[in-house]
PAMIRO-733250 format. One line per 10 residues: number of its first residue (from 1); their letters; for each residue y, z, x of N, C-alpha, C, O. Coordinates in pm, whole numbers, plus 50000, padded with zeros to 5 digits. Each point is the difference from the previous one (the first is absolute). Layout:
NUM = A = Y/Z/X/Y/Z/X/Y/Z/X/Y/Z/X; ...
***
This chain:
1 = XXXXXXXXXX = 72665/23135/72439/49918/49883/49976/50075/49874/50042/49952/49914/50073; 50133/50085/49889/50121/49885/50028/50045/49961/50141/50028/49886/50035; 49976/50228/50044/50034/50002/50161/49885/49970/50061/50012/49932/50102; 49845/50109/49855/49871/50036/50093/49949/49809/49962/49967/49928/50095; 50034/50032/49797/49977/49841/49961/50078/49911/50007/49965/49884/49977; 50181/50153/50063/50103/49887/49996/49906/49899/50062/49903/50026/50072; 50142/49847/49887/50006/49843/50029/49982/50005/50167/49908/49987/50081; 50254/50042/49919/50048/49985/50145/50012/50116/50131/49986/49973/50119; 50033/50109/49845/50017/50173/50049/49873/50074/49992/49964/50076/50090; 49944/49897/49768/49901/50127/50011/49901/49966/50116/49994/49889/50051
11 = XXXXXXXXXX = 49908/50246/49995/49939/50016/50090/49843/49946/49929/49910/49933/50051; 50103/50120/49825/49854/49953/49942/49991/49865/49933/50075/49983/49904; 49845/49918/50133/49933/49897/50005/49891/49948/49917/49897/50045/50051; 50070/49879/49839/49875/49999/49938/49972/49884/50015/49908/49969/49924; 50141/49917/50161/49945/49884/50024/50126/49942/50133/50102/50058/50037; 49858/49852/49993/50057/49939/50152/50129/49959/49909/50094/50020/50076; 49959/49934/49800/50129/49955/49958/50050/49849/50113/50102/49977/50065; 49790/49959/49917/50034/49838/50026/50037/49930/49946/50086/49918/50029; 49829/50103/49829/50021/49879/49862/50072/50091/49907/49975/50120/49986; 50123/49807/49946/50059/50022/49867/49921/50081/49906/50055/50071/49916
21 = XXXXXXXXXX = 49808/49921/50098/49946/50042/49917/49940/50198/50009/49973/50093/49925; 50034/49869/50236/49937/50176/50104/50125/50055/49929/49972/50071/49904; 50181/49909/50126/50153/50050/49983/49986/50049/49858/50015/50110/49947; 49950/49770/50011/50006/50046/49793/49903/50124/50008/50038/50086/49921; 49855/49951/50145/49913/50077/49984/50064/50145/50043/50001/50106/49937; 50053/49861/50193/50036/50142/50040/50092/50013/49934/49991/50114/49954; 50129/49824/49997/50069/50037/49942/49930/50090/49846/50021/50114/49960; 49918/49808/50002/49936/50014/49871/49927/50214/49997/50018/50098/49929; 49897/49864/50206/50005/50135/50022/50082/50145/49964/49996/50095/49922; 50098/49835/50219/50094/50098/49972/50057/50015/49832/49971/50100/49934
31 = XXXXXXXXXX = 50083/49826/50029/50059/50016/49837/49936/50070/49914/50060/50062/49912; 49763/49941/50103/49912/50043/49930/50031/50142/50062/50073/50075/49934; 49880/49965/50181/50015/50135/50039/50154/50063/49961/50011/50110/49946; 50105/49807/50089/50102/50088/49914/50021/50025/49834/50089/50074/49959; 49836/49869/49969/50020/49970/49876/49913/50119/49972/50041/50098/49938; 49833/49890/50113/49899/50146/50009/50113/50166/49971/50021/50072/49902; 50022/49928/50232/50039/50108/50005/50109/49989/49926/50009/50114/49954; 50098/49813/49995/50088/49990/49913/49967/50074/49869/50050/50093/49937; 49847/49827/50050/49952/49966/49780/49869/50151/50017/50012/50104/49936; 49903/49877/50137/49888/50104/50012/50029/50130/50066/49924/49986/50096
41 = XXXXXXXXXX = 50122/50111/49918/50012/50119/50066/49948/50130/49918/49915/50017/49913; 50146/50040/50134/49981/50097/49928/50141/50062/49946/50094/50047/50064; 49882/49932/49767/50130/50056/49917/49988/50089/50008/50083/50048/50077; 49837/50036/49873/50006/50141/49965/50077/50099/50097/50078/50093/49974; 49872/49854/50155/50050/50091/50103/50120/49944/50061/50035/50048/50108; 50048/49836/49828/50142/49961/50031/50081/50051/49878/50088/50084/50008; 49869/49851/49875/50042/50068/49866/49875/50077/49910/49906/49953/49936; 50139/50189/50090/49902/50097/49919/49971/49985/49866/49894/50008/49937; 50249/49961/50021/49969/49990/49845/49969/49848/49941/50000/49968/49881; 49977/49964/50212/49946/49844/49923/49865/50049/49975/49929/50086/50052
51 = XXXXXXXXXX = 50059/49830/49850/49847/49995/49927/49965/49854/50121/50085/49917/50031; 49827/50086/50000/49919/49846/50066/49881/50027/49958/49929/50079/50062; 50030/49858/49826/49894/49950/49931/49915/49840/50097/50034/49882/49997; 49868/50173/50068/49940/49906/50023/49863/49966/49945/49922/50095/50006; 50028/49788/49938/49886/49977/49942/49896/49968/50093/50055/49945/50095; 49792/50066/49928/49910/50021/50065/50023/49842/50063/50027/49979/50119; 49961/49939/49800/49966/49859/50022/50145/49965/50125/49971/49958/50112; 50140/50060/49858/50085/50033/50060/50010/50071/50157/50070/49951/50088; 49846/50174/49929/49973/50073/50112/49903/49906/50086/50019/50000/50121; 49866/49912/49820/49906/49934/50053/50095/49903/50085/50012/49996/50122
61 = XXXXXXXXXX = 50075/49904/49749/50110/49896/50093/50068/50094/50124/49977/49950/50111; 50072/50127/49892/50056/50038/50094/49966/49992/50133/50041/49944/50102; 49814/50180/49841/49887/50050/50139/49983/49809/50069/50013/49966/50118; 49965/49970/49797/49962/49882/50061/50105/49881/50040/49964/49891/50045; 50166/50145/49932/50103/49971/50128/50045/50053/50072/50088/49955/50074; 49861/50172/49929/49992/50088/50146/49901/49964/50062/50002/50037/50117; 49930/49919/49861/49836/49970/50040/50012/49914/50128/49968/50032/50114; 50112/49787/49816/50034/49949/50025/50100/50047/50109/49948/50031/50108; 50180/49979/49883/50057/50041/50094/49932/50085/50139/50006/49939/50107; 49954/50149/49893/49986/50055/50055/49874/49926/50151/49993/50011/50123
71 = XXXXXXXXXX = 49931/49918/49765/49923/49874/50081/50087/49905/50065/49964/49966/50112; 50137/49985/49845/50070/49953/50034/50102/50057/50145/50038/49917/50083; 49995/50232/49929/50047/50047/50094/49905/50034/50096/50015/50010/50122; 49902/50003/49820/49901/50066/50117/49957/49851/50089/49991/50019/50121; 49983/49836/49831/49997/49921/50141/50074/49929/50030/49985/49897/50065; 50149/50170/49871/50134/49982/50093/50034/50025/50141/49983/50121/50012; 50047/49841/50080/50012/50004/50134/50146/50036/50011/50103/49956/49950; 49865/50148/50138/50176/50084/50013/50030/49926/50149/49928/50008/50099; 50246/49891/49886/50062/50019/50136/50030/50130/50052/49965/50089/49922; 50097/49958/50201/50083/50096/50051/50087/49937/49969/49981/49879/50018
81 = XXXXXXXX = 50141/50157/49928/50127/49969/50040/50098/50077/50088/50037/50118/49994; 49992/49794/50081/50062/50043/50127/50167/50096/50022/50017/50081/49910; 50054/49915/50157/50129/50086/50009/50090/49962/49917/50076/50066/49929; 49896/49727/50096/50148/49933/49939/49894/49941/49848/50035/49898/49941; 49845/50177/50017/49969/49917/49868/49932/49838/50044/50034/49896/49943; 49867/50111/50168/49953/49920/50075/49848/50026/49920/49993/50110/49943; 49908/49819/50047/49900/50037/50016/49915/49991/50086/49963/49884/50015; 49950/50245/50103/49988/49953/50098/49833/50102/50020/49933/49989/50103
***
C-alpha cells in the first residue's frame, strides 16, 4: 500500500497532487489503506488462538472503509514507472 500510493514514487494516483490539499489526500489515502491492512486483517489466520471479537456495527464500519477505499483506488490512474523509477 505504501509503495503503490507513495507521495513521490507510487505508481497509483487519486488526484493530479497540485494543491496542498490533492497531497494531504493522497497521502491521507495511502495511511488509510495501510492502517486497513495493519489494524483489520485477518487474526485468526495469523494468530489461531486470538479470540477477535468483532461486533456487527463494527463489521458495517469496516465494510464501509473498504467501500471507500476501494472507490477511491479504482479512479486512481496508474503511472508506468520506468527502468530508473521515471514515470513514463
Amino acid at each position: 500500500m505504501g509503495a503503490a500510493l507513495n507521495l513521490t514514487h507510487g505508481p497509483l494516483k487519486v488526484n493530479t497532487q497540485r494543491t496542498e490539499s490533492e497531497r494531504n489526500q493522497q497521502e491521507g489515502v495511502m495511511h488509510l489503506c495501510i492502517g486497513l491492512m495493519r489494524a483489520i486483517r485477518n487474526p485468526a489466520s495469523h494468530e489461531p488462538a486470538l479470540d477477535w471479537v468483532i461486533t456487527r456495527e463494527d463489521a458495517l464500519d469496516l465494510l464501509s472503509l473498504i467501500s471507500y477505499l476501494f472507490r477511491q483506488i479504482d479512479r486512481a490512474v496508474c503511472f508506468k514507472l520506468g527502468t530508473e523509477g521515471e514515470r513514463g
